[in-house]
DSSP file (Angstrom, degrees, kcal/mol; ACC not computed):
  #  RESIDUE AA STRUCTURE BP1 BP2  ACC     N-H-->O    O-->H-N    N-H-->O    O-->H-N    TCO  KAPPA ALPHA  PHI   PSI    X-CA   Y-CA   Z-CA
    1    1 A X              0   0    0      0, 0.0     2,-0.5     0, 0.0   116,-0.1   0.000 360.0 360.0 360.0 150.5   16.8   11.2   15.2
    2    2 A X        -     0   0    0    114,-0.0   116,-1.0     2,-0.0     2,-0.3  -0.869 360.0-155.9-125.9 118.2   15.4    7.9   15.7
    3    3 A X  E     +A  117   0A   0     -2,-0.5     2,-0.4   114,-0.2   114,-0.2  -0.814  16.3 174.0-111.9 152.4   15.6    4.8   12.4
    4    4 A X  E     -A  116   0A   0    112,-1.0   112,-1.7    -2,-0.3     2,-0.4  -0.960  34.1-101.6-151.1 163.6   13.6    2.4   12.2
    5    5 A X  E     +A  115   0A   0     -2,-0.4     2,-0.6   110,-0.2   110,-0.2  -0.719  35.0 179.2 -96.0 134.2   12.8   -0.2    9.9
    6    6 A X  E     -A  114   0A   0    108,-3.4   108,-1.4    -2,-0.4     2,-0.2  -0.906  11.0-161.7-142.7 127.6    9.8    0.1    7.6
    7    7 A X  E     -A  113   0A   0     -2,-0.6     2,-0.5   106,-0.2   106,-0.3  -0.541   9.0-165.1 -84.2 148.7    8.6   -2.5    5.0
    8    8 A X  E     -A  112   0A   0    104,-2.2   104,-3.5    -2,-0.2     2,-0.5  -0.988   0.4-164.3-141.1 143.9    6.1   -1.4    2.1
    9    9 A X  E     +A  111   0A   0     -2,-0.5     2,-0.3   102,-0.2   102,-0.3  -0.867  10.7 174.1-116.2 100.5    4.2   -3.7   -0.1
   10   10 A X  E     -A  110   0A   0    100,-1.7   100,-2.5    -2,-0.5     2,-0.4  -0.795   9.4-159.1-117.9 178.0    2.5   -2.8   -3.4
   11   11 A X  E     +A  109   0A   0     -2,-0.3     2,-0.2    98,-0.2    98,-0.2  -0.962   9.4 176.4-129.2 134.3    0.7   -4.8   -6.2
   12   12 A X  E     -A  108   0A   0     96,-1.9    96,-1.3    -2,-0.4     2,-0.2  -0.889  24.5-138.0-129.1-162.3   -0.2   -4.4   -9.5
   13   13 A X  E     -A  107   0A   0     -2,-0.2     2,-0.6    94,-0.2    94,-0.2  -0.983  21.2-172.6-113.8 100.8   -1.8   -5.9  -12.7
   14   14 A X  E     -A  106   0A   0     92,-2.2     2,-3.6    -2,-0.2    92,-2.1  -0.872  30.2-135.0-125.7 148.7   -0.1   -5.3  -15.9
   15   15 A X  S    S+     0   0    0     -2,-0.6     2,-0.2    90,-0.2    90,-0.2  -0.215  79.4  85.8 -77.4  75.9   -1.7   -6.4  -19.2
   16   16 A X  S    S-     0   0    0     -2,-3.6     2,-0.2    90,-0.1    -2,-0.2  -0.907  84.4 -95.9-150.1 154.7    2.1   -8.1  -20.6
   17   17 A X     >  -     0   0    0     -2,-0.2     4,-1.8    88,-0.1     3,-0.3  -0.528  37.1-113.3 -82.4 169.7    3.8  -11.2  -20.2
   18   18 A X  H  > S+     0   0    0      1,-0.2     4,-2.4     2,-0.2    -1,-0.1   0.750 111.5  71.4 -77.5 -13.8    6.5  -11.4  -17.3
   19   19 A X  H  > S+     0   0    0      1,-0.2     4,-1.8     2,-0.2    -1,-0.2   0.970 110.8  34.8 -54.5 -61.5    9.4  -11.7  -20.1
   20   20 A X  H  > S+     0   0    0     -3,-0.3     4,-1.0     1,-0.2    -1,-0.2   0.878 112.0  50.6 -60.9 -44.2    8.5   -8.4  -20.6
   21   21 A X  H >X S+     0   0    0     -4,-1.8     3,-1.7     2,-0.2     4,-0.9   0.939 111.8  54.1 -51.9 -56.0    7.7   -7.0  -17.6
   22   22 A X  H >X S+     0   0    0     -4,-2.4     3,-4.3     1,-0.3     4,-1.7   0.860 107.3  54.2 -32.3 -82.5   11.3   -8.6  -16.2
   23   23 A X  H 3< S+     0   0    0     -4,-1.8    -1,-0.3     1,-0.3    -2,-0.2   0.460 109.0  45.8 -63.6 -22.1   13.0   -6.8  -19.0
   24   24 A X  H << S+     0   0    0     -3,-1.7    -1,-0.3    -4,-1.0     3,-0.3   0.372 111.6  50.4 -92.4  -5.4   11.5   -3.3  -18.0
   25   25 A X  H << S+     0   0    0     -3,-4.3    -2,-0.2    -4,-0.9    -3,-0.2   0.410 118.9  40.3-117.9 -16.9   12.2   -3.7  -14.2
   26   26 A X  S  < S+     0   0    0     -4,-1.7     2,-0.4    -5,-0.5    -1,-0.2  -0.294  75.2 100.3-138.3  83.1   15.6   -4.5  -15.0
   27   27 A X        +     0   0    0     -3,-0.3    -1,-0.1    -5,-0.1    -3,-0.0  -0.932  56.6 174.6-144.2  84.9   16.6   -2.3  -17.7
   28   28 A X  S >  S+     0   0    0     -2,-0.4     3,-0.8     1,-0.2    -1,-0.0   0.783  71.3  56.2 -83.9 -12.0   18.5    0.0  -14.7
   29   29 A X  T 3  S+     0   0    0      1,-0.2     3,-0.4     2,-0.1    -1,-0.2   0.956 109.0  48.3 -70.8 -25.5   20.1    2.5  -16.9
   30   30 A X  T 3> S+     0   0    0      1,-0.3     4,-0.8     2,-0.1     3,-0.4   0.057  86.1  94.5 -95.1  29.6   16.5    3.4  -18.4
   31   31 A X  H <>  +     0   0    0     -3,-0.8     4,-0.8     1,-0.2    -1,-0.3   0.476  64.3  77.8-110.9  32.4   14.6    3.8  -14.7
   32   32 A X  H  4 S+     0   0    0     -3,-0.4    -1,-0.2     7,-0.2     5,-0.2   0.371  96.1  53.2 -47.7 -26.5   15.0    7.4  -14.5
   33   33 A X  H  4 S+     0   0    0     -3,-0.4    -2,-0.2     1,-0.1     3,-0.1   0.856 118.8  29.6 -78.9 -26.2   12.2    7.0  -16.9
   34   34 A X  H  < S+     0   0    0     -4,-0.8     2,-0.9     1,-0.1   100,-0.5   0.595 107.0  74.2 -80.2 -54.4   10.2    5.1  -14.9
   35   35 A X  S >< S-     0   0    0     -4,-0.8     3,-2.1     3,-0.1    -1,-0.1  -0.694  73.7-132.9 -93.2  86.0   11.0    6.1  -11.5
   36   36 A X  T 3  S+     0   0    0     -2,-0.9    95,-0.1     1,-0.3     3,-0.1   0.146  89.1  16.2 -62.6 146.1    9.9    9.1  -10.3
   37   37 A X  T 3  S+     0   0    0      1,-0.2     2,-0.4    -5,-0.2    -1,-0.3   0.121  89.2 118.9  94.9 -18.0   12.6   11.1   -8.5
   38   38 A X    <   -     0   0    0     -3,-2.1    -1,-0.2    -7,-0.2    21,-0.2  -0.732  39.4-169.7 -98.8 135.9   16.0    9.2   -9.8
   39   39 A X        +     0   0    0     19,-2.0     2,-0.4    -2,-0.4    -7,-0.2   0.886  60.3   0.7 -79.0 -52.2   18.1   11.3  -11.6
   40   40 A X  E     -E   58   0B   0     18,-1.4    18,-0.9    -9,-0.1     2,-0.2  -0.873  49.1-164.7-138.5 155.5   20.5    8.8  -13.0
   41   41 A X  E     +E   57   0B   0     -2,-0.4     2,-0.5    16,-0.2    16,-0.2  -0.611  12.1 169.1-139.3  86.7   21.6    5.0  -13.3
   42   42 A X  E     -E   56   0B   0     14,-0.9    14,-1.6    -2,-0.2     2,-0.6  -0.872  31.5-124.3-119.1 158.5   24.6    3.3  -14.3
   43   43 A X        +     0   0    0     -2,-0.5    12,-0.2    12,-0.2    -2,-0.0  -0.856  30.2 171.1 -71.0 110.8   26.1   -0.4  -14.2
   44   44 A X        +     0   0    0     -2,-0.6     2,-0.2     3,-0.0    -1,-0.1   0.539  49.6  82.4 -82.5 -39.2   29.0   -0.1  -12.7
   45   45 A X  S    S-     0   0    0      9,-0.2     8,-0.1    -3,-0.1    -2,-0.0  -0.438  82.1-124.5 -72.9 144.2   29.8   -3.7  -12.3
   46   46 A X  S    S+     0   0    0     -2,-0.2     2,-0.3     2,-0.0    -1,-0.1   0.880  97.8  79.7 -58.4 -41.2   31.5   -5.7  -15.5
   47   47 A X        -     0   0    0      1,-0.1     7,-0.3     5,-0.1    -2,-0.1  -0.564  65.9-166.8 -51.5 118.2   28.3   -8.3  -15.1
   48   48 A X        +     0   0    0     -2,-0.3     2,-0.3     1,-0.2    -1,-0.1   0.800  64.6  25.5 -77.9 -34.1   25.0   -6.8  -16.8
   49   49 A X  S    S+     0   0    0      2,-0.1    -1,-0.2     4,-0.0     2,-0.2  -0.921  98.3  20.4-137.9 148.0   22.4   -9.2  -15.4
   50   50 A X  S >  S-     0   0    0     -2,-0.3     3,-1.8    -3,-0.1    23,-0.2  -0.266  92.8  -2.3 162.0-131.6   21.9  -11.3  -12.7
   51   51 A X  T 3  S+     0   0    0      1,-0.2    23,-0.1    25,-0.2    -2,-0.1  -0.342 124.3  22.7 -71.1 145.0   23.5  -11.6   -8.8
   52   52 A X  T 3  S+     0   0    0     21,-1.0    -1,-0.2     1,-0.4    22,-0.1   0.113  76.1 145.9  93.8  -7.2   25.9   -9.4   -8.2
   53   53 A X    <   -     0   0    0     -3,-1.8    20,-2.4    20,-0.2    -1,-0.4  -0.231  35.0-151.7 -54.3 149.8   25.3   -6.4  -10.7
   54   54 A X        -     0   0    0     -7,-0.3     2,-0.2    18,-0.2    -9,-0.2  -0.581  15.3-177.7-120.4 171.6   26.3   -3.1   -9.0
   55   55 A X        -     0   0    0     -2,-0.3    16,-1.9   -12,-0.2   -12,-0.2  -0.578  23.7-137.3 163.5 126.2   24.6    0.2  -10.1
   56   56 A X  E     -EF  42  70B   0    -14,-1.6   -14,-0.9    14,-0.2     2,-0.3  -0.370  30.5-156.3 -97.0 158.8   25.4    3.8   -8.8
   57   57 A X  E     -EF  41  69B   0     12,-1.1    12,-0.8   -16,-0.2   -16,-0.2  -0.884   6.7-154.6-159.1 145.9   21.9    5.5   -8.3
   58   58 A X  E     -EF  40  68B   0    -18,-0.9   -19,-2.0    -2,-0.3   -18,-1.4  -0.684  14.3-178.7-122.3  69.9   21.0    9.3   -8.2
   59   59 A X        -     0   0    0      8,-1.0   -21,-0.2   -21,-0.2     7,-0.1  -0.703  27.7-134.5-147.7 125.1   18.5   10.7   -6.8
   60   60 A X        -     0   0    0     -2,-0.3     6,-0.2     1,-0.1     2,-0.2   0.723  29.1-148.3 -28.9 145.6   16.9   13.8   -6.2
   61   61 A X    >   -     0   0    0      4,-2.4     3,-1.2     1,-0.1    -1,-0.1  -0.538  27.5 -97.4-117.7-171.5   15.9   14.5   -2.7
   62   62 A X  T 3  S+     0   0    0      1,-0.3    -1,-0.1    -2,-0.2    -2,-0.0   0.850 117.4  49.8 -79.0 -20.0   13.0   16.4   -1.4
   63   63 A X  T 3  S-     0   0    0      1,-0.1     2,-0.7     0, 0.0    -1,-0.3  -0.066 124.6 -89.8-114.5  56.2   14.6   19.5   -0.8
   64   64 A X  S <  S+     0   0    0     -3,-1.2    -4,-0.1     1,-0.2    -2,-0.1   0.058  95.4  98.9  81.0 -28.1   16.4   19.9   -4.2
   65   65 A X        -     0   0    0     -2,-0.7    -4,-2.4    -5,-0.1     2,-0.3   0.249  67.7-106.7 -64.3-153.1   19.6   18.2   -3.4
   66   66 A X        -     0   0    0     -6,-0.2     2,-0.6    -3,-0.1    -1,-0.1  -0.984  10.0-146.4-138.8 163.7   20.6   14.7   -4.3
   67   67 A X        -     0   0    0     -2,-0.3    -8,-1.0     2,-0.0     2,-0.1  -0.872  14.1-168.3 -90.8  94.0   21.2   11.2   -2.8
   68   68 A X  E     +F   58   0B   0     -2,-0.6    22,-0.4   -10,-0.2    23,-0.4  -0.587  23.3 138.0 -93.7-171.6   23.9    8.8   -4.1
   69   69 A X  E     -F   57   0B   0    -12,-0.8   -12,-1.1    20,-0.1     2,-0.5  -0.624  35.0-133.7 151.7 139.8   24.1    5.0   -3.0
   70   70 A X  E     -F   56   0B   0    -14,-0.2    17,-2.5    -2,-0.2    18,-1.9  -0.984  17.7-143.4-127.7 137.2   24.9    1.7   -5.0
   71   71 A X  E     -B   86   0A   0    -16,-1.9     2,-0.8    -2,-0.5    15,-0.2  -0.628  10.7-150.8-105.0 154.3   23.4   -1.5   -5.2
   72   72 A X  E     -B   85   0A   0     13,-3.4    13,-2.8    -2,-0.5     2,-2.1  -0.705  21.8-128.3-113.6 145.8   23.8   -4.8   -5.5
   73   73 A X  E     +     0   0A   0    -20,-2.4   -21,-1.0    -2,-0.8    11,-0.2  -0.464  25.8 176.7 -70.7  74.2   21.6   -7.4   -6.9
   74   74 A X  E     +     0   0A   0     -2,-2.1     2,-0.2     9,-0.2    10,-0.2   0.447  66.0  24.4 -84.1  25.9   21.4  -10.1   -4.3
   75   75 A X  E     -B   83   0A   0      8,-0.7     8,-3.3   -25,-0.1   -23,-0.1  -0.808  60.7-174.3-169.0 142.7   18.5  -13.1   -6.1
   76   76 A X  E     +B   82   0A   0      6,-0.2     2,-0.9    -2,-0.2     6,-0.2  -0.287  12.0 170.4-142.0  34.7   18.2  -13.2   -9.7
   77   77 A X  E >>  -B   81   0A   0      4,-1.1     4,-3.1     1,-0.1     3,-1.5  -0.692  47.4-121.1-104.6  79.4   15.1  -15.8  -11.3
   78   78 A X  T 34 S-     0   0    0     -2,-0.9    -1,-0.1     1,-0.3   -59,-0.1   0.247  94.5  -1.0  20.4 103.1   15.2  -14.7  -15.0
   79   79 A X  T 34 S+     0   0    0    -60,-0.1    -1,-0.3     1,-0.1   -57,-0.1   0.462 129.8  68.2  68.6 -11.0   11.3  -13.4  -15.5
   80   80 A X  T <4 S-     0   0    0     -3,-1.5    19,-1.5     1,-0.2     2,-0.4   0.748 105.1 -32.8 -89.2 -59.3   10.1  -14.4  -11.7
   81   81 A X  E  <  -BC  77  98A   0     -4,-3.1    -4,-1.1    17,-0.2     2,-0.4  -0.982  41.1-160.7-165.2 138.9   11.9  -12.0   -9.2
   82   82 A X  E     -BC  76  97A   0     15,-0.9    15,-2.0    -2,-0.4     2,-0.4  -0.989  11.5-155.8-131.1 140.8   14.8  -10.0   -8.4
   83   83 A X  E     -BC  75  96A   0     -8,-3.3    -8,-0.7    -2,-0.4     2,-0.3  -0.920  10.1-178.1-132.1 159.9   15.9   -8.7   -5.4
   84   84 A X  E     - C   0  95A   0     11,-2.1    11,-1.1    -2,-0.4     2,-0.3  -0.786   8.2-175.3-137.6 156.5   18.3   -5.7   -4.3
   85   85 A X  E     -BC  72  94A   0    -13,-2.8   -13,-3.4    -2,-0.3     2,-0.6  -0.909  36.5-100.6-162.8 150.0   19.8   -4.0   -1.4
   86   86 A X  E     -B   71   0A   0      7,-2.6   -15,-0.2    -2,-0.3     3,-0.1  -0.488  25.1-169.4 -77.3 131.1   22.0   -0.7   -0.9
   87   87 A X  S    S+     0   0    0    -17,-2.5     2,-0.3    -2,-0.6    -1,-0.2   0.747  71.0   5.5 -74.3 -56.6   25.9   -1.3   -0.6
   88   88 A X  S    S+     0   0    0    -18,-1.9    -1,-0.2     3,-0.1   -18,-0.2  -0.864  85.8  62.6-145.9-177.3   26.5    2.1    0.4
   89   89 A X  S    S-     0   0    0     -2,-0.3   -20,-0.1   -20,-0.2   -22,-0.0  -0.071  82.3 -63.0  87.0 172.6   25.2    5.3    1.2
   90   90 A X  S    S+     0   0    0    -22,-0.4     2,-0.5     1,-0.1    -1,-0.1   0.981 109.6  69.9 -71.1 -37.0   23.2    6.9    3.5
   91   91 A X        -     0   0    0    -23,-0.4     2,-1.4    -3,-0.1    25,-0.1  -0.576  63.3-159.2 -69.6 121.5   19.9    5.1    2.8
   92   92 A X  E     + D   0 115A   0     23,-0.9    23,-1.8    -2,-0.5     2,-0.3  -0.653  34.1 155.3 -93.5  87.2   19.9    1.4    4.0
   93   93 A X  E     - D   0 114A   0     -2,-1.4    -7,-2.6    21,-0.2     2,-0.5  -0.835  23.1-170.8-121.1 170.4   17.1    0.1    1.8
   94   94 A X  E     +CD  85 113A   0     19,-2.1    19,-3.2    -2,-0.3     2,-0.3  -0.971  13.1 173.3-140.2 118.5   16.2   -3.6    0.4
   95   95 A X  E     -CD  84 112A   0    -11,-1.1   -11,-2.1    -2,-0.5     2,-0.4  -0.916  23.0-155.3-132.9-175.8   13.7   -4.9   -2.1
   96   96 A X  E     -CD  83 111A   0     15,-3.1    15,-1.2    -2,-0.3     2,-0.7  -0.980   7.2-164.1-145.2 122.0   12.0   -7.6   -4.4
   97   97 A X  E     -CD  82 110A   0    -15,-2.0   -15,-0.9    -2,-0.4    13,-0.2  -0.791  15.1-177.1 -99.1  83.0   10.0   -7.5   -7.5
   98   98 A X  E     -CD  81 109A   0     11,-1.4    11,-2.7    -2,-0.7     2,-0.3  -0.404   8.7-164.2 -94.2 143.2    8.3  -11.0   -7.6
   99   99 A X  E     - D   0 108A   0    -19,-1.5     2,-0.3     9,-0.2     9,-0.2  -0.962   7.4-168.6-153.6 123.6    6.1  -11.2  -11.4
  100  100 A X  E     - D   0 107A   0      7,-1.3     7,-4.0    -2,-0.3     2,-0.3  -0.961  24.9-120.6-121.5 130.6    3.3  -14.3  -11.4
  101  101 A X  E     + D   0 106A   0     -2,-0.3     2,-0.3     5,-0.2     5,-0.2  -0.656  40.6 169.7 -79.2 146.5    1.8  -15.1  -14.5
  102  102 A X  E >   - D   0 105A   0      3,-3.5     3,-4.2    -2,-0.3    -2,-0.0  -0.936  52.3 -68.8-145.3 150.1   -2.1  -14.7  -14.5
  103  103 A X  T 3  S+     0   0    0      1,-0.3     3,-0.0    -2,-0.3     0, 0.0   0.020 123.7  18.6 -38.0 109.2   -4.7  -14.7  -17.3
  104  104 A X  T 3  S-     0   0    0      1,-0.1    -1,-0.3   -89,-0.0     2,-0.2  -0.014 127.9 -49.1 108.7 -37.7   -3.9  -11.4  -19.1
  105  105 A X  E <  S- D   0 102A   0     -3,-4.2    -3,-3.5   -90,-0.2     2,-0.4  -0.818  80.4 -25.2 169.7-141.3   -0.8  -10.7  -18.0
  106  106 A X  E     -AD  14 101A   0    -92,-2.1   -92,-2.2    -2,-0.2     2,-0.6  -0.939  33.2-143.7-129.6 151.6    1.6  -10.4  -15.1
  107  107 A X  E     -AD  13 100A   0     -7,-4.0    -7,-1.3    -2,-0.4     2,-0.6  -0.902  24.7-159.5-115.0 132.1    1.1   -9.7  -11.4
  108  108 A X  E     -AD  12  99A   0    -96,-1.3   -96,-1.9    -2,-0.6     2,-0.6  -0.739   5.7-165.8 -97.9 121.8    4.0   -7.5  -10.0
  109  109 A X  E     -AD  11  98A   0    -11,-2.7   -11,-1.4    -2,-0.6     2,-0.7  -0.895   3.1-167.7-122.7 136.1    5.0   -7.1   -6.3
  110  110 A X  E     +AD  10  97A   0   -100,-2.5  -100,-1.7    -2,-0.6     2,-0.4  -0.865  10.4 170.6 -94.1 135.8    6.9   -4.9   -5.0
  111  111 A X  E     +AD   9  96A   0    -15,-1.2   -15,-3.1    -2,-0.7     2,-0.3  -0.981   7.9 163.2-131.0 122.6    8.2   -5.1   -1.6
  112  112 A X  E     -AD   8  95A   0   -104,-3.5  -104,-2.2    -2,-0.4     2,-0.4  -0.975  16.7-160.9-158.5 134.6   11.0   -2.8   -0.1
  113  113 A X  E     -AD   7  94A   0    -19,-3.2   -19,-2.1    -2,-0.3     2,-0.5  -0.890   3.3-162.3-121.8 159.5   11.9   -2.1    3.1
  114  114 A X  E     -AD   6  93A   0   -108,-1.4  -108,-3.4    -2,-0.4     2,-0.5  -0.935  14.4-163.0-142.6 136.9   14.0    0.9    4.4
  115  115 A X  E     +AD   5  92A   0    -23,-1.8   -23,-0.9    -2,-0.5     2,-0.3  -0.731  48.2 142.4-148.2  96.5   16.0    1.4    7.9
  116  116 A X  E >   -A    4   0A   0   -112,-1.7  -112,-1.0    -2,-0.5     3,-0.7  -0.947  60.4-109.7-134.6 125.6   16.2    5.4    7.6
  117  117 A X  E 3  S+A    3   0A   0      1,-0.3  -114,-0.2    -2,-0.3    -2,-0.0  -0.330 106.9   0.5 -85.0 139.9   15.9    8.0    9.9
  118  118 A X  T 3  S-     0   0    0   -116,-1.0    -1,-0.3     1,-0.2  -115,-0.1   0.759  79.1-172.5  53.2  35.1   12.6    9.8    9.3
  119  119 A X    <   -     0   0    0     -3,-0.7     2,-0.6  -115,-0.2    -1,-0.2  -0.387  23.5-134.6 -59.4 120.4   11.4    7.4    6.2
  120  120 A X     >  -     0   0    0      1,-0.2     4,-0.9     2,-0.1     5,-0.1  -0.916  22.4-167.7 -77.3 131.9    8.0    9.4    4.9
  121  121 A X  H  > S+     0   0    0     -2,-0.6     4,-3.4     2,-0.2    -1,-0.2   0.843  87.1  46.1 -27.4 -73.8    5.7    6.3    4.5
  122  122 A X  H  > S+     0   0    0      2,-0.2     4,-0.6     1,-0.2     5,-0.1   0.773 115.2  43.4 -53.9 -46.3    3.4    8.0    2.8
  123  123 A X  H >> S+     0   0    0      2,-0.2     4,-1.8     3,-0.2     3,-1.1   0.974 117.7  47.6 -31.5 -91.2    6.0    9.8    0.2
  124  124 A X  H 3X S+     0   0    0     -4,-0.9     4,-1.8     1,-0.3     5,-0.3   0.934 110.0  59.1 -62.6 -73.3    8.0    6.3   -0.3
  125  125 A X  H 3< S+     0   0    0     -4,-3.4     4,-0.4     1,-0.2    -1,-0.3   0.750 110.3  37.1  -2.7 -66.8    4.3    4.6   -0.8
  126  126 A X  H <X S+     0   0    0     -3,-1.1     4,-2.5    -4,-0.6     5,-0.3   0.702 112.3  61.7 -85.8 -30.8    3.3    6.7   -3.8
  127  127 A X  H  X S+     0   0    0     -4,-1.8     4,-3.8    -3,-0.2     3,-0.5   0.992 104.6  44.0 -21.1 -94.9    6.5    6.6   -4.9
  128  128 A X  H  X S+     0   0    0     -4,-1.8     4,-2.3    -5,-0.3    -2,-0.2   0.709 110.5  54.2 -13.1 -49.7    6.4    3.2   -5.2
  129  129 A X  H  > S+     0   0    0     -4,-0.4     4,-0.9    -5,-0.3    -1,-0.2   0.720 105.5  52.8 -82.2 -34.9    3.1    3.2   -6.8
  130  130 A X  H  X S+     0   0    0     -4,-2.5     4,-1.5    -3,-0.5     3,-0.3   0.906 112.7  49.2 -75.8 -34.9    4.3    5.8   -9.7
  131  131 A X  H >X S+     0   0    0     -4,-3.8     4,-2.7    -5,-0.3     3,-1.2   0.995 110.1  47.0 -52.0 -62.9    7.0    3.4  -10.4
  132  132 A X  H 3< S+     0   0    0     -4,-2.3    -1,-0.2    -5,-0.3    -2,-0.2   0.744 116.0  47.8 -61.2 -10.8    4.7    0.5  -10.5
  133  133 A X  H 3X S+     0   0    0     -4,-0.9     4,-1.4    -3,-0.3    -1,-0.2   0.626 107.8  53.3 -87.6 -10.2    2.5    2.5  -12.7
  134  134 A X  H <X S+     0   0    0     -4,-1.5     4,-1.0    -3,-1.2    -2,-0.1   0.889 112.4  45.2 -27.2 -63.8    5.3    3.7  -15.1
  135  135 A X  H  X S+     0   0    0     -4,-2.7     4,-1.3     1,-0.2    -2,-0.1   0.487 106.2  58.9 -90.3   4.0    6.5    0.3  -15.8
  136  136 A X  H  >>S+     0   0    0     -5,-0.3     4,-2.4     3,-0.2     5,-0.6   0.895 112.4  42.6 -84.5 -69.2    3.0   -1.1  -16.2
  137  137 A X  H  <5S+     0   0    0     -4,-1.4     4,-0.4     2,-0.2    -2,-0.2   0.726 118.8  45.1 -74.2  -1.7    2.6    1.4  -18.9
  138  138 A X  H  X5S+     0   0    0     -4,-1.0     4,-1.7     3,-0.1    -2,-0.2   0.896 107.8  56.1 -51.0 -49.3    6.0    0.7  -20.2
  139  139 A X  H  X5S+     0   0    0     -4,-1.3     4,-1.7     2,-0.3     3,-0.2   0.869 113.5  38.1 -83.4 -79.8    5.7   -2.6  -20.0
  140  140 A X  H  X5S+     0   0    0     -4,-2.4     4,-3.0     1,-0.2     5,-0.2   0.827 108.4  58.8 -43.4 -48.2    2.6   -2.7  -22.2
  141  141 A X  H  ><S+     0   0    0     -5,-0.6     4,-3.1    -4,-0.4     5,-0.4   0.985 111.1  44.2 -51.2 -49.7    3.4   -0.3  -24.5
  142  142 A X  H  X S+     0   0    0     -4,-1.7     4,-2.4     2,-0.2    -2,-0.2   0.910 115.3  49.6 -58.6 -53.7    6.5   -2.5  -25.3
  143  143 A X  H  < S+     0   0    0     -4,-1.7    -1,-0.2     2,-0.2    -2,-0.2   0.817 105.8  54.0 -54.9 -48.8    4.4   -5.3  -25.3
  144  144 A X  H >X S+     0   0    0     -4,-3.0     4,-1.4     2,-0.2     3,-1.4   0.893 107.7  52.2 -58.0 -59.5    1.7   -3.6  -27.7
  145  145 A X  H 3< S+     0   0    0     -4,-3.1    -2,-0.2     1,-0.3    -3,-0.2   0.937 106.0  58.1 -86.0 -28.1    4.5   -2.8  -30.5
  146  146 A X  T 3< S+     0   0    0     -4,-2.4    -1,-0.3    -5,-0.4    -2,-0.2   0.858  98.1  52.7 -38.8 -35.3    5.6   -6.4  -30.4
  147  147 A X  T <4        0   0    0     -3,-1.4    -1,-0.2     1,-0.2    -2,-0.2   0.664 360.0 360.0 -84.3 -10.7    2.3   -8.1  -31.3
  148  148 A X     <        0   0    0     -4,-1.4    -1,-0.2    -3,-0.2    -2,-0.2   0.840 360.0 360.0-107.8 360.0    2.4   -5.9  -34.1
């Protein structure tokens, strides 16, 4: 089988400030809620936030097993961006969640790249996309019982 490296970029809009948003994209025990297909999350590392947090990852693969792999947190900008990349395991993947405030709210990108034998595009795409639409309606919801 033949790996290659393949980047994906998505965007959204969500109607929150990035404080929040931050706090919902790195709240790693709780992305099982968020993230379709991961089973499980924990912080493994003694650090809770910023470079260098570890966290063992679970998750369910397409044909019923599972995937493990941990990562580490290599860039950390409190409410801006974080970025991550797998330590171990079979998947070598890397990404960044960059949040710009704009009028309304926050604008999220996601960026992750993957260097994987047989990476579904399309599959890791919508992926991608249910997450960033989870945490958009986390992320507002959260946001919503605050102002009130």
């Amino acid at each position: 089988m033949v790996k290659a490296m393949v980047t994906l970029v998505r965007k959204i809009f969500i109607k929150a400030p990035p404080e929040i948003v931050f706090k919902v994209l790195t709240d790693f025990e709780g992305m099982p809620k968020i993230d379709p297909g991961i089973v499980d999350v924990k912080i493994i590392s003694d650090k809770k936030e910023g470079v260098g947090v570890r966290t063992h990852w679970i998750a369910q693969t397409p044909d019923g097993g599972t995937v493990k792999w941990i990562e580490e947190i290599t860039e950390w900008v409190p409410n801006k961006k974080y970025s991550f990349k797998a330590i171990t395991g079979p998947m070598q993947i890397a990404g960044t969640h960059t949040l710009v405030p704009v009028e309304g709210g926050t604008e999220v990108t996601f960026e992750e790249s993957y260097y994987h034998e047989d990476v579904n595009v399309e599959e890791a795409g919508k992926t991608m996309e249910k997450l960033l639409e989870n945490a958009k309606n986390a992320a507002e919801k959260l946001y919503s019982e605050m102002k009130k």
